[in-house]
N, C-alpha and C positions, 0 to 999 in steps of 0.2 A: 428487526427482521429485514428493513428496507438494505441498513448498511451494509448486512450482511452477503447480500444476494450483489451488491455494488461491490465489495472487497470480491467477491468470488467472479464475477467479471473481470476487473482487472486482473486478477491474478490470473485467468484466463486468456485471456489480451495481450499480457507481456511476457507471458512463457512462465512465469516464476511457477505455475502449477507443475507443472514438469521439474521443477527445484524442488517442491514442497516432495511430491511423489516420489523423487528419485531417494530423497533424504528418509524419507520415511523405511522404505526400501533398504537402504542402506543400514536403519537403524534397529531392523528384523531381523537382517544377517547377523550383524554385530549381535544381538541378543543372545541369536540360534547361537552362536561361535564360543561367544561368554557363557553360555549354561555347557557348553560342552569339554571348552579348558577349563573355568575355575571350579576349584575342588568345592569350596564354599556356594556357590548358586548353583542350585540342581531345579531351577524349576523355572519356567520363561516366562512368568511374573516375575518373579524374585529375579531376574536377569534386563524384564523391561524395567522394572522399579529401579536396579543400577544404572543403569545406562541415562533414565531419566534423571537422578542426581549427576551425571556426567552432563549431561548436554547441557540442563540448567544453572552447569557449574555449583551446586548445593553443596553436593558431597556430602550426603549425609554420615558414611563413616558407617551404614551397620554392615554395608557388604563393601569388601575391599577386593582388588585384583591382584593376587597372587603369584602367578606365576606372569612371565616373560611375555607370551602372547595374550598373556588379559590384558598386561600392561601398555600393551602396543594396540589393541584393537580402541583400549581406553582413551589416549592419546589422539587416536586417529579420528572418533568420534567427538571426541572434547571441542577438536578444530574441525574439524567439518560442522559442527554444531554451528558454532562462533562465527564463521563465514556466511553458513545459510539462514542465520539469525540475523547478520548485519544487513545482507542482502533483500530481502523479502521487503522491511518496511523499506528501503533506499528505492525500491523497482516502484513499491505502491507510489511513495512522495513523488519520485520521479514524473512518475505519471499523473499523475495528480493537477504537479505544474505544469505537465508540459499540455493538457488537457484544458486547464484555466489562462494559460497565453492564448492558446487556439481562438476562444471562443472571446478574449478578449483583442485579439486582432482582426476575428471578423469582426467586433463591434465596432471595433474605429473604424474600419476598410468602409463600413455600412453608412457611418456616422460620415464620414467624409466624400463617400460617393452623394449622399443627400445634400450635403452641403455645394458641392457643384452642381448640385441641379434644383439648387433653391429657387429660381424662377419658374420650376415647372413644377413644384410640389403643389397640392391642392392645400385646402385650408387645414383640415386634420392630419395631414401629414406636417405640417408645419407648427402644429400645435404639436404636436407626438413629437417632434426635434425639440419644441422650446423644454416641455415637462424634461426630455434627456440632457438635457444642457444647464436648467437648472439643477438635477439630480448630482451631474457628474459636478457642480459648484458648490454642491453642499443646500442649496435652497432649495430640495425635493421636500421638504419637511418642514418646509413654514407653514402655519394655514391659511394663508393669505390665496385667494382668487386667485387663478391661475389668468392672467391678461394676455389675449391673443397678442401676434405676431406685426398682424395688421391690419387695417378696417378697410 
């Protein structure tokens, strides 16, 4: 539940909702279009059931497109499919990283601001540096006593 309300943020955040909705949109037309050229699909279930073998590339083969303009709406869905498909996880990934640089450039920016002003940190700020300095070395996970900085 948690991911999911995260994935719909981002998808909110980087526009791609407005790709999801357009495509969607796009894929009702095409339906309406295909129930009204092909001889064969007369009903806008049996028209979204095609179109969904078209976008998911299945092809399942029990409805086919017949005539010139099924075969062109088919095509044109195929690849709009294909594009809005590759796009969507590329926007999330994108963001994704560019979300965990952020947050790991504030940590150095933070880490390194503490570091120039290691004579003025108090005692538990200088322990809360050593616990991150041993973490980022790999030694956050020994059980060994954590030994202050300085007496």
């Amino acid at each position: 539940m948690k991911n999911s309300r995260i994935i719909w943020r981002v998808l909110k955040r980087t526009g791609a909702l407005k790709l999801l909705s357009g495509y969607l949109i796009v894929l009702i037309i095409i339906a309406i279009l295909i129930t009204i050229f092909e001889p064969s699909i007369n009903s806008i279930p049996d028209s979204l059931w095609f179109c969904f073998s078209i976008m998911s590339t299945i092809g399942f083969g029990d409805f086919v497109a017949e005539t010139v303009v099924g075969r062109i709406l088919s095509v044109i869905l195929s690849i709009y499919s294909i594009l809005i498909i590759a796009l969507i996880p590329g926007i999330i990934t994108s963001y994704y990283l560019e979300t965990v640089k952020i947050r790991s450039r504030e940590s150095a920016e933070k880490f390194i601001d503490d570091l120039e002003r290691l004579p003025e940190l108090s005692r538990d700020e200088l322990e809360d540096l050593s616990k991150r300095v041993k973490r980022f070395m790999g030694h956050g996970d020994k059980k060994s006593p954590d030994k202050p900085l300085h007496k």
